[in-house]
Phi, psi and omega in degrees: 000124162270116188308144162211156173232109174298115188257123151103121180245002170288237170302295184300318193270021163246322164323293200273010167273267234304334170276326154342312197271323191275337196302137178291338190262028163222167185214108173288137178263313212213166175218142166241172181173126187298299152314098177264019167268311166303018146250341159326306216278323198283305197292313207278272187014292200249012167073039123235204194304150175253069188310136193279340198199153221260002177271319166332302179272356171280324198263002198251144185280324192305307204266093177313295199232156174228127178235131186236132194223036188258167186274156220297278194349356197238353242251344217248318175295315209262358184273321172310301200296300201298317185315297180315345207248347181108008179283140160275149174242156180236134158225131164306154187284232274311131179304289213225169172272331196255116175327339187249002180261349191270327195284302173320307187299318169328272187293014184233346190268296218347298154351323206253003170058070182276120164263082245218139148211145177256120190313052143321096207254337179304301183329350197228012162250129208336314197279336184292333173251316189294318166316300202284342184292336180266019190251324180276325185269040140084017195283336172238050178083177174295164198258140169230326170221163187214118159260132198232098187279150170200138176207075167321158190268320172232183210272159160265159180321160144294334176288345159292284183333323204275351184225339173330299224138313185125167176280346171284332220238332199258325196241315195294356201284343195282354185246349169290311184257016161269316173317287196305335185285308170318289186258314198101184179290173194242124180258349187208140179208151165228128176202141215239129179228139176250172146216103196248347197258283227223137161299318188305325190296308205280332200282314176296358172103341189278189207217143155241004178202139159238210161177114182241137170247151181205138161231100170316150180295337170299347185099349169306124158278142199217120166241158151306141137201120176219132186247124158326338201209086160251105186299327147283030182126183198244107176253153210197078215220119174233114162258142165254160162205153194194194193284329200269353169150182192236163174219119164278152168211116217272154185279182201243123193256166161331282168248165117258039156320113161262169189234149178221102240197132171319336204277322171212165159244153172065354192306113160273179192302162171276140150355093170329120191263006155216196149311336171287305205279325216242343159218055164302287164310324178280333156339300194267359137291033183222309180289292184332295209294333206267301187297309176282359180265321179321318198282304204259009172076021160256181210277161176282137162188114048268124194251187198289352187279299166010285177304316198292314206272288186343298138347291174312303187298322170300310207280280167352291175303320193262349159302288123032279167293320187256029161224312182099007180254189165252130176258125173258122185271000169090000000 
C-alpha cells in the first residue's frame, strides 16, 4: 500500500480523495486545505484524517506520496517542500502560470532526485490512448496530419479566470501536451485568439476562443481549436490522419442509444457536459498509472519536463497572437 496525502479540498480535489480513498494500492492518511473546514468535511466523507498544517504531512512517515490539487499559484512551492520532505508527488496541470519560476522549481528539485508526474489526465483516457497506441503500431501510417478540438461547455467565473493564467496557460495547455503525446515535439506554432463568448473574458486581458497550427519536428501538421462556450456540452474530440486511413476518438455521451423518429434520425444523449463527467475514468488511470510506476520504480509520465514543454508551447501561442508571427521553438 502506498501512504498518499491530498493537498486542495476544492472541486478537483474531492474528485481525487474520493479515487484516492477507493484505490486499492493506497492508504489516504491525511487531506489538507488551507480552508479548513473543506477539508474537515472531505476528511469525514471519507473517515480519514484532516491535517492542521501542511508540516503534519511532510513530516508524517506513513505518507510516501502527495497529490496537490490546490490553485496553480501554490503549485511550485508545495512541489519543492514535498520533494525536499521525500514525498513522490502528482500535480494538477499547470506547475506555474509563469515559465521561468516553473524552470527555477526544476533546478532547485534536481538534487533531490525528484519523483514527480503532472497531471495531464487526457494522456489517460481510454480512447485517447488506445488512438495513439494504434497510431504508434503504424495502423494509419506515419501521422501527416491531427486536429485536436476542447470546446467548454460554458466561461468559468471571474474569480477563476483572474487568476488562471490566460486561456493558453489554463486550458489549451492540456491540447498543447496532447499535440506532443501525439506528434512528439513541436518545432513551429501560430496562433490566433478572439474574444467571441464573453466581453468580461476580453475586459480581464484573456481569450475565449483560439485556432492554433503546429508543425512537429517529424514534420506532421497538428491544429488546435477551443472555445469558451460549447452549448451543446463539454467537446472533446481527436482525429489522426495518415496515408492508410484516419482515426478518431469521438466525444462521450450518456448511452448510446439513437431515436429514429419521422421527427429526427439518429438523435442521441447530449454531449457529456462537464469535466468531471467526461474524464472520470482517466482520473483514475492517471492515479492507477502514478502508484504502479511508484511501487515498481519507474520513470514518471508525463513527468515535469512534460509540463515545462507544454507551458512553454502556452507562452509561444500569446507570443504568437500578440505579435502575429510563427514562433520557431528550436
Amino acid at each position: 500500500m502506498v501512504g498518499m496525502a491530498l493537498l486542495g479540498c476544492g472541486r478537483i480535489g474531492r474528485l481525487h480523495a474520493r479515487n484516492l480513498a477507493r484505490h486499492p494500492r493506497v492508504r489516504l492518511v491525511k487531506v489538507f486545505d488551507v480552508h479548513g473546514e473543506a477539508a474537515q468535511q472531505t476528511a469525514a466523507e471519507l473517515g480519514v484524517q484532516s491535517a492542521g498544517s501542511l508540516d503534519e504531512v511532510w513530516s508524517d512517515p506513513m505518507i510516501r506520496a502527495v497529490l496537490i490539487a490546490t490553485t496553480t499559484d501554490t503549485h511550485v512551492p508545495l512541489i519543492t517542500a514535498a520533494v525536499r520532505a521525500g514525498k513522490a508527488v502528482l500535480c494538477e496541470k499547470p506547475i506555474d502560470v509563469d515559465l521561468e519560476r516553473a524552470r527555477a522549481c526544476r533546478n532547485d528539485i534536481a538534487r533531490d532526485r525528484p519523483i514527480v508526474m503532472i497531471g495531464f489526465n487526457r494522456r489517460f483516457d481510454p480512447s485517447y490512448r488506445a488512438l495513439r497506441e494504434r497510431l504508434r503500431n503504424g495502423e494509419i501510417g506515419t501521422l501527416e496530419l491531427a486536429i485536436v478540438t476542447s470546446r467548454d461547455p460554458e466561461p468559468p467565473p471571474a474569480s477563476y479566470l483572474k487568476g488562471s493564467g490566460g486561456l493558453f496557460r489554463d486550458m489549451t495547455i492540456h491540447d498543447f501536451d496532447m499535440a506532443r503525446y501525439l506528434a512528439g515535439d513541436i518545432a513551429r506554432l501560430h496562433a490566433f485568439g478572439a474574444n467571441l463568448v464573453d466581453a468580461g473574458i476580453g475586459a480581464l486581458g484573456d481569450l475565449d476562443t483560439c485556432a492554433i497550427s503546429l508543425r512537429a519536428k517529424s514534420g506532421a501538421l497538428l491544429q488546435i481549436n477551443n472555445s469558451r462556450r460549447s452549448v451543446y456540452g463539454y467537446d472533446q474530440r481527436i482525429e489522426v490522419f495518415g496515408a492508410r486511413g484516419m482515426l478518431q476518438a469521438a466525444n462521450r455521451r450518456a448511452t448510446s442509444v439513437e431515436s429514429w423518429s419521422a421527427a429526427h434520425t439518429a438523435a442521441r444523449d447530449a454531449v457529456l457536459y462537464s469535466f468531471i463527467e467526461r474524464y472520470r475514468d482517466a482520473y483514475e488511470a492517471e492515479l492507477d498509472v502514478f502508484v504502479a510506476s511508484l511501487q515498481e520504480g519507474r520513470p514518471m509520465s508525463p513527468d515535469f519536463s512534460d509540463g515545462l514543454e507544454a507551458l512553454r508551447l502556452a507562452v509561444a501561442a500569446e507570443q504568437s497572437v500578440r505579435t502575429g508571427q510563427v514562433v520557431d521553438l528550436g
